[in-house]
N, C-alpha and C positions, 0 to 999 in steps of 0.2 A: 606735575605741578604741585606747587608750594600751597593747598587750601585753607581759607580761614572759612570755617562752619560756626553760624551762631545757632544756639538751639543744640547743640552738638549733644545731648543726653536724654534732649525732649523725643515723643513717640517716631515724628520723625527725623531730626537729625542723629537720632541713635542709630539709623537703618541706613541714611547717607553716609555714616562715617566708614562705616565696612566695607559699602559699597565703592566708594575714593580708592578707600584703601586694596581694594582685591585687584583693582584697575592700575596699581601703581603711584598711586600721589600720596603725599603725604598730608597728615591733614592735624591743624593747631584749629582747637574746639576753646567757645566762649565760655568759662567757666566762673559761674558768680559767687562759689560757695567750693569750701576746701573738700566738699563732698561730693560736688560735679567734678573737681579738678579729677581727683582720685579717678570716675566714672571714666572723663575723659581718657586720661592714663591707661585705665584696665583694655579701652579698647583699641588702645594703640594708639593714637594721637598727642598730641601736646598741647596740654591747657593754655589757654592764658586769660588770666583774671583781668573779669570787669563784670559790665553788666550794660542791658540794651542804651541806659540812657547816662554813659559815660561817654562821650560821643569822645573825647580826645584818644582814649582807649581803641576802639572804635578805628577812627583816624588809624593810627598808628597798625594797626593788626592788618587792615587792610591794604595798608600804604605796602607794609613786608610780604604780602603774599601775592603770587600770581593770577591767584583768581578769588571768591567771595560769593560763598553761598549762604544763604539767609533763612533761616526756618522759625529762628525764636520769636515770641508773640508773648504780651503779659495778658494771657488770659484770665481777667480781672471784670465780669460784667458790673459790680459796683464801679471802677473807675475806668468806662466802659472810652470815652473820650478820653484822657490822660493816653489810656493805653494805645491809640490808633492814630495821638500825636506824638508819642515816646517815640513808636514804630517807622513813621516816617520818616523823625528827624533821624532814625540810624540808619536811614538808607540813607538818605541827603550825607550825611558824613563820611559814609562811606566811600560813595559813588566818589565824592571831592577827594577822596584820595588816589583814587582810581583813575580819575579825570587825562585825558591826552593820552593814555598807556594803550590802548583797545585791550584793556584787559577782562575777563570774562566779571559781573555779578550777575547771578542768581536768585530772586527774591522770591519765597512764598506767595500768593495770592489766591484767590479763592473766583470756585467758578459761578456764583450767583449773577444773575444775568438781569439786564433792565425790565427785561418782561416775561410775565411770568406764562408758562404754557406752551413757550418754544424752546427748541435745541440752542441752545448756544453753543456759539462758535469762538473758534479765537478770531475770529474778525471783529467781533464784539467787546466796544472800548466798558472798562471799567464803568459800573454805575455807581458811587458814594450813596446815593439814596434806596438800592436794592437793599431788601431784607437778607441781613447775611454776611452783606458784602466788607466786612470789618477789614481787609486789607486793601479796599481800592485804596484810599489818598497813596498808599505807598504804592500800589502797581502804577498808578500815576508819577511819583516821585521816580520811581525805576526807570520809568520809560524814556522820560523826561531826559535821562541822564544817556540818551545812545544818542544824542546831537552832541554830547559833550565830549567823545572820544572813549565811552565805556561799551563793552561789549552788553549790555546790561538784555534780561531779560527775565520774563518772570515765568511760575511754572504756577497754574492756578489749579487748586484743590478742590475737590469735591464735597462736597458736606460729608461723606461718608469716607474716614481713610479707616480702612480696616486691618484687624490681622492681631497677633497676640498683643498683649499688652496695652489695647487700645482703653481709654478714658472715657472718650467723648459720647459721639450721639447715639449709639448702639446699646453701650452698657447704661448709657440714661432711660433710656425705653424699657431696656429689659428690667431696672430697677423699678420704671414707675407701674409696669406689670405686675412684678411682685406686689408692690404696694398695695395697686387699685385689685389685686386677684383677677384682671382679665387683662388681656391685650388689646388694647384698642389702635383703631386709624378712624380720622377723619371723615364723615359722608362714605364715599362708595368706596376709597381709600385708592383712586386712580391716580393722584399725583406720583408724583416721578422723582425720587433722589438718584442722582448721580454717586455711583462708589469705587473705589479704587483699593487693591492690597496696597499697605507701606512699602513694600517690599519691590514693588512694581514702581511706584509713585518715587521713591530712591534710585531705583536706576535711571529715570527721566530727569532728576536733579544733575544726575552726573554727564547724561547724554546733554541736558544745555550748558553744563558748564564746558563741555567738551567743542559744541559745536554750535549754539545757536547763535543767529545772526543778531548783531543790534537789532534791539525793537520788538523780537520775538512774545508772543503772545504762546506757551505751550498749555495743554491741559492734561492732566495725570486721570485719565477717565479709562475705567475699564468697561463699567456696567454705566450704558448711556441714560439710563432713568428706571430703577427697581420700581414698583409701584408700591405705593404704600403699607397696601395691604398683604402684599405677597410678604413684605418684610414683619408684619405684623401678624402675620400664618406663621412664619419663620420663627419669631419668638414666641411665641402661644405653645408651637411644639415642642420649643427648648425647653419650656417652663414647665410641660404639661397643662396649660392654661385653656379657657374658652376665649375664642377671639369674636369681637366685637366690633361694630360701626361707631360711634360716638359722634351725635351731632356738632356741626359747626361752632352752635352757640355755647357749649359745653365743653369747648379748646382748651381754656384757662383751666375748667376746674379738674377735670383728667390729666392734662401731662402737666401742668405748671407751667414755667417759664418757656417748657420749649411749646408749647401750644401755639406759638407765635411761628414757629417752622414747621410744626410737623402737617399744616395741611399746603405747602408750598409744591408747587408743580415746575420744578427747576431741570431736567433733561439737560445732557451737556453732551457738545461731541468731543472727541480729539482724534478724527480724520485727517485732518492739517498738519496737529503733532506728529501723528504716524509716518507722516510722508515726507515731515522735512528731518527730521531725526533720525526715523527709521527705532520708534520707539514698541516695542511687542507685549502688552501686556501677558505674563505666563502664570501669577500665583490664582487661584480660586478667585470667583465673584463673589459678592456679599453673601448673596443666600447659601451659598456652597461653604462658605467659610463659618456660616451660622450651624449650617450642619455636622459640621466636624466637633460642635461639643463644647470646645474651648471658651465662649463666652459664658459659658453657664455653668463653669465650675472652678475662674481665675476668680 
């Protein structure tokens, strides 16, 4: 297949593009900058300039390819709204070109779930008001679109994708350990993040573009719910650190911004993913990946 990858340079559509490609397709990456083009190029793919909210662009890329995987996000918490209506409408334009073909998209989405303290499943419809959930309106817009003749489905992420080169909520922790001189979790530090390698979480982009049915809810989960605190043992001994409880009420002033997630008790399955895909997660768990060193010396 002919793939158009938006995000094609980000943490992970840089691991979906190898992935296309070792599989045999060929794959044209969203390039907004003569410096992602380049990236795209080096990893075998073919650029094509725009950007998420060039929606004609957009149109057209999608309209030329056989199928449409989706990863890019403007991770922008100042223009936190802006950004999660950019996102939709590039699904909406896409999906529209896609429309009557049962051609495959694939849209990123995230696995925060409406209630907090159970497993989530992919039976479980998108919540917009979950803490977290920054890609429901688009897993909504996705879904929307497999009454329209699109193959459309989404792959929902876990708060934790891991593995070299990661940015997000791992290396934030371990920074704000550095900072505060201990590691801390939350109370008893028993809540539960869901984590996944990129690397694993890439092959499940490529297994739904391959085969999942309209409507498809999949989720990229390796590790069903790490406990808080085992992840904050994890980085205490990467650091050399003493680790810590850190009361509730004291959330804001130890992590900062992510104080708002890190006492969240979010568990996720992907049992169903397993079995309709035939999806195997093989790279390290989070805590196993924390072990090997790598976050505490890129």
């Amino acid at each position: 297949m002919r793939v158009f990858v938006t995000g094609a340079t980000g943490f992970i559509g840089s691991a979906v593009v190898p992935e296309l490609l070792a599989a045999g397709h060929t794959v044209v990456g969203l390039a907004r900058s003569d410096r992602a083009a380049a990236a795209v190029t080096a990893a075998g793919a073919r650029p094509f300039p725009g950007a998420l909210d060039d929606l004609d662009g957009l149109r057209r890329a999608a309209d030329a390819a056989d199928g449409v995987i989706h990863t890019a996000f403007i991770h922008d918490f100042a223009t936190y709204t802006d950004s999660v209506r950019i996102d939709a409408r590039a699904v909406t334009a896409m999906g529209e070109a896609l429309a009557g073909s049962d051609r495959p998209l694939v849209v990123a989405s995230g696995t925060a779930g409406p209630v907090q303290g159970r497993v989530v499943t992919e039976e479980d419809a998108a919540d917009p008001g979950a803490p977290g959930a920054l890609r429901a309106p688009s897993e909504q817009a996705t879904l929307a679109l497999a009454g329209r003749g699109v193959r459309a489905s989404v792959v929902r992420l876990p708060p934790s994708v891991h593995g070299r080169g990661d940015h997000a909520l791992v290396p934030v922790l371990i920074s704000i350990a550095r900072e505060q001189g201990v590691s801390g979790y939350l109370g008893d530090g028993a809540n539960r993040w869901p984590a996944v390698h990129r690397l694993d979480a890439a092959r499940l982009f490529r297994l739904a573009l391959e085969q999942a049915p309209a409507g498809a809810r999949l989720h990229a989960v390796d590790d069903e719910g790490v406990p808080f605190r085992e992840l904050a043992e994890a980085v205490g001994k990467g650091l050399g650190l003493a680790v810590a409880s850190v009361p509730p009420e004291d959330a804001h002033a130890h992590f900062g911004w992510l104080g708002a997630l890190a006492g969240m008790d979010v568990p996720a399955s992907s049992a169903r993913t397993r079995g309709l895909v035939g999806w195997r997660p093989e790279r390290p768990g989070l805590l196993a990946d924390l072990a090997e060193g790598h976050y505490f010396t890129e």
